[in-house]
C-alpha positions as CSV (number, residue, x, y, z in Angstrom):
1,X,64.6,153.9,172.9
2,X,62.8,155.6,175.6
3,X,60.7,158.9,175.0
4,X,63.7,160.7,176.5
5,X,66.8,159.5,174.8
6,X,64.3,160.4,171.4
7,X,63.6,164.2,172.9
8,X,66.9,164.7,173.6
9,X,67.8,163.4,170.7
10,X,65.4,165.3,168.7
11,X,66.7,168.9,170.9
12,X,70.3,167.8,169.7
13,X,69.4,167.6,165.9
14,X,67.5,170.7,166.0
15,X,70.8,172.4,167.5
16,X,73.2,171.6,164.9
17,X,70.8,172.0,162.2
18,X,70.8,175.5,164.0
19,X,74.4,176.1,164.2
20,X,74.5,174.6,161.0
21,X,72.6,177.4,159.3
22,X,74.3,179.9,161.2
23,X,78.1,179.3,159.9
24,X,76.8,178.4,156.5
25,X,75.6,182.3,156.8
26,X,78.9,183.4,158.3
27,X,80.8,181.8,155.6
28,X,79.3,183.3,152.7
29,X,81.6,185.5,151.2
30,X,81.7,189.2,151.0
31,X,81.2,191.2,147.8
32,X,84.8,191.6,146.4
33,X,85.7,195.3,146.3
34,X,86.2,197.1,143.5
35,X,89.9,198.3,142.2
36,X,91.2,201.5,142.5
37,X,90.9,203.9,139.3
38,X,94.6,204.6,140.0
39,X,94.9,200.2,139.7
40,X,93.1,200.0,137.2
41,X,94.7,203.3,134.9
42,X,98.1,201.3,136.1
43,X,97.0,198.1,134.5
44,X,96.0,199.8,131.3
45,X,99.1,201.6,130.8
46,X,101.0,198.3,131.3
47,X,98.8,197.1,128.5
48,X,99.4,199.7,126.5
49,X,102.9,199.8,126.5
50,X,102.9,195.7,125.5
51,X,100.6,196.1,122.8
52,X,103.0,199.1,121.2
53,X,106.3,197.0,121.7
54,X,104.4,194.1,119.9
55,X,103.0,196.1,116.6
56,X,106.8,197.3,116.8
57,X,108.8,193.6,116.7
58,X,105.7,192.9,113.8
59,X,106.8,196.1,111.6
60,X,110.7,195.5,112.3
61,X,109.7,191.6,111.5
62,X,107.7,193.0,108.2
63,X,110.9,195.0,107.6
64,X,113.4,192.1,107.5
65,X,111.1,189.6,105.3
66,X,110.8,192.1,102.8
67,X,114.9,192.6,102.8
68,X,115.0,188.6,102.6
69,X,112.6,189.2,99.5
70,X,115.1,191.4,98.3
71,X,118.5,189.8,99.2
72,X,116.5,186.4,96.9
73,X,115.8,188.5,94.0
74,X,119.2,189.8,94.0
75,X,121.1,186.5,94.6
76,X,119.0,184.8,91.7
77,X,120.3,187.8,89.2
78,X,123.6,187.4,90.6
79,X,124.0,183.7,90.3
80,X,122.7,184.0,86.6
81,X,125.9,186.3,86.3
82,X,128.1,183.7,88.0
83,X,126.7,180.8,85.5
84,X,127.4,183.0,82.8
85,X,130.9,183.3,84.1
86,X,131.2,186.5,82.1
87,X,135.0,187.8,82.6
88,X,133.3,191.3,82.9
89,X,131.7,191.4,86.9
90,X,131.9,195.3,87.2
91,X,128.2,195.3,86.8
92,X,127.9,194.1,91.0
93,X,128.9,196.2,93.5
94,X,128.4,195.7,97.3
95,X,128.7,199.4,98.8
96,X,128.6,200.7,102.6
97,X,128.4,203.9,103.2
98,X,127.3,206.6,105.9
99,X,124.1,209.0,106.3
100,X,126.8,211.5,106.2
101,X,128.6,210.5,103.3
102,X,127.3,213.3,100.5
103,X,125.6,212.3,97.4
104,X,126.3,208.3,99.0
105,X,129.5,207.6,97.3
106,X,130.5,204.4,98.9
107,X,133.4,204.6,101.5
108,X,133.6,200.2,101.5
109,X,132.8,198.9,98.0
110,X,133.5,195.4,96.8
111,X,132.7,194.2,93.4
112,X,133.8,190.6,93.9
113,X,130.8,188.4,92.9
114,X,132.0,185.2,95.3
115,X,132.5,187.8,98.2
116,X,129.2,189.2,97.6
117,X,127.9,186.2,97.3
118,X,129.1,184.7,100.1
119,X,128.2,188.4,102.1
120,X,124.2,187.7,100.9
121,X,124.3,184.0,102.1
122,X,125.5,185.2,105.5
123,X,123.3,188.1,105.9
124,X,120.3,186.0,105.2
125,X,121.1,183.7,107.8
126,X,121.4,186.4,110.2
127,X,118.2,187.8,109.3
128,X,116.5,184.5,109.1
129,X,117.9,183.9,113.1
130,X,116.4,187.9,114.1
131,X,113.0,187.1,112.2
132,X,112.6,183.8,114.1
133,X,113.5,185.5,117.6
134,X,110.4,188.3,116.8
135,X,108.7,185.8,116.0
136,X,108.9,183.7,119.1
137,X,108.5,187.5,120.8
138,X,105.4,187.9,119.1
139,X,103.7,184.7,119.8
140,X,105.0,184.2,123.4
């Protein structure tokens, strides 16, 4: 190579190391900008309202696993009753009533130990299924 081609080449080199230098400085990026108070108030709220519908499905979930409690502990005394297969089954009732009913008598009472039975068995399915679905809410 002659001392030209290597001056030229040399001029060359220093030029895109030049315009090199000067896009890497034109592509560094900008400080983000901040949000907006308002944004960032609106994002909270949003957050706020998830958090309260959540430690709401966890208390309605608390609610039904204590019932199933319940509904167990009543279905064991009431299949002791069935084993005994005592002719006298007035001591079970299964009652629905109002709020406005006065002193709660019962408008719908069964005292049927297979119906109530069988009413316990499908209620506890039910509230198996609703307990499974907050629980999927909760987690997902």
């Amino acid at each position: 190579m002659s001392k030209q081609d290597e001056k030229t080449n040399t001029k060359t080199a220093i030029t895109t190391a030049e315009k090199t230098e000067t896009t890497k400085a034109a592509e560094t990026p900008k400080p983000a900008e901040l949000p907006k108070i308002e944004d960032v108030r609106k994002l909270l709220d949003v957050q706020i309202h998830r958090w309260e519908q959540l430690s709401i499905k966890i208390e309605h979930r608390e609610r039904f696993v204590k019932t199933l409690e319940r509904i167990k502990e009543f279905s064991a005394k009431l299949k002791q009753e069935q084993d005994k297969n005592n002719p006298d089954q007035e001591a079970f009732f299964l009652k629905l009533s109002s709020s406005e009913s006065y002193n709660g008598r019962a408008e719908i009472s069964v005292n049927n130990i297979d119906i109530i039975s069988d009413f316990l068995t499908f209620i506890s399915a039910k509230i198996k299924m609703k307990v499974a679905e907050l629980e999927k809410d909760i987690i997902g």
